[in-house]
C-alpha positions in Angstrom: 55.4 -2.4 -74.3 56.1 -5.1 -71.9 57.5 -8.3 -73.3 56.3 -11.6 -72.2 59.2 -13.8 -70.8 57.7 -17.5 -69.8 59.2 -20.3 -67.7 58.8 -23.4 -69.0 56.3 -24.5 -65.9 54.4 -21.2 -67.0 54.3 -22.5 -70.8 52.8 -25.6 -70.1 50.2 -24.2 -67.1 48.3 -21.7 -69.5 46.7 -24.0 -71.5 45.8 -26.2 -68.6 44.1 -23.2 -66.9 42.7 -21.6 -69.6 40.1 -24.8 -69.8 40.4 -26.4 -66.0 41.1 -23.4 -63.5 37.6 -23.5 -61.3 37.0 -19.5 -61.5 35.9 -18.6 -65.1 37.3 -15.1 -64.5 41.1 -16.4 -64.0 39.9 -18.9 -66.8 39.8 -15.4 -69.0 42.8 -14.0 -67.6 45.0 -17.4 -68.7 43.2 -17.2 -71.7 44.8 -13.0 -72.3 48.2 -14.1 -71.5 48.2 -17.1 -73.7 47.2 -15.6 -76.9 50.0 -12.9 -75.9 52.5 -16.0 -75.6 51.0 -16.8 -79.2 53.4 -14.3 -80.7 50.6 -12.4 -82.5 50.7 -8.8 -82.9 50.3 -7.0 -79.5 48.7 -4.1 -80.4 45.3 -6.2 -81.7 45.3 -8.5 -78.6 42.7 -5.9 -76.9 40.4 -5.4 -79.6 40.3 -9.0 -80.5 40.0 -10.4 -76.4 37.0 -7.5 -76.1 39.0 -6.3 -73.1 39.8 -2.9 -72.4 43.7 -1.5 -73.1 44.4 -0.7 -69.8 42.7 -3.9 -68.3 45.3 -6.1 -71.1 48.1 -4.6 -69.7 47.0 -4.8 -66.0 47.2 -8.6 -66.7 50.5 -8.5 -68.2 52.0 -6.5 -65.4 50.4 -8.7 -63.1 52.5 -11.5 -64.6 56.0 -9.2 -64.4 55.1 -8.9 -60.6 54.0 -11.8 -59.1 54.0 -14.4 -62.0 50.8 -16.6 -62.9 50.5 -16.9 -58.8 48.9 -13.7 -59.2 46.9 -13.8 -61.7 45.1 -16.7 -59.9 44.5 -15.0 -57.1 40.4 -13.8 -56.9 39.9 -10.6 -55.2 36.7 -10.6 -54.1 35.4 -7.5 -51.9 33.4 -8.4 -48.5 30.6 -6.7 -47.2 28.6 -7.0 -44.1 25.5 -9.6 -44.8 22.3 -8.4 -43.0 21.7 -12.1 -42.1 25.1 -12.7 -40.7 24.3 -11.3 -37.0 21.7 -14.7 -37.0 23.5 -17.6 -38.9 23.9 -19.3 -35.8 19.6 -19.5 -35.3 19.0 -19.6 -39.0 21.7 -22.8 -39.2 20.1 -24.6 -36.2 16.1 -24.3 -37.7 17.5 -26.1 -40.6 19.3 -29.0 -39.5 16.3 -29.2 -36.9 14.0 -32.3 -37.9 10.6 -30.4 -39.4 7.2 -30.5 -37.1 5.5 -33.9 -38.3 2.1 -32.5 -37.2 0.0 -29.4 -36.9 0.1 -29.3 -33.1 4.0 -29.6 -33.1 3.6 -26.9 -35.3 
């Protein structure tokens, strides 16, 4: 079982970011690691978080390796947009003033 060791900047960060951080899903994460920092059992944290075992303790090593840095980042996967090849077009017919009249049109 990994043990939580906190630095004092961390200890006073989780709260903040449990409530303020803009991504709600590195709102939950805060949230995990906070309740661990609690001192409460740590076999219950899962079931009472409804997060999987493995996901828990994903977080926590997250924290051993790269500190709450890390579990701020947000990985988020890209993928090719079908629209993307005409953004430049599709960007200019907006800002473009609208036809006032049915012949401009």
């Amino acid at each position: 079982m990994l043990t939580l060791a906190c630095t004092p900047e961390a200890i006073e960060a989780l709260p903040h970011e449990c409530f303020h951080h803009p991504h709600p899903h590195v709102q939950r994460k805060m949230e995990r690691l906070y309740v661990k920092r609690s001192g409460t059992a740590g076999e219950t944290h899962p079931a009472v978080m409804w997060i999987a075992k493995a996901t828990y303790y994903h977080y926590l090593q997250g924290y051993h390796t790269g500190g709450l840095a890390q579990l701020q980042e947000v990985r988020v996967a890209s993928r090719e947009r079908a629209l993307q090849a005409y953004r430049g077009p599709l960007e200019a017919s907006w800002v473009a003033p609208p036809p006032a009249t049915v012949a401009e049109a």
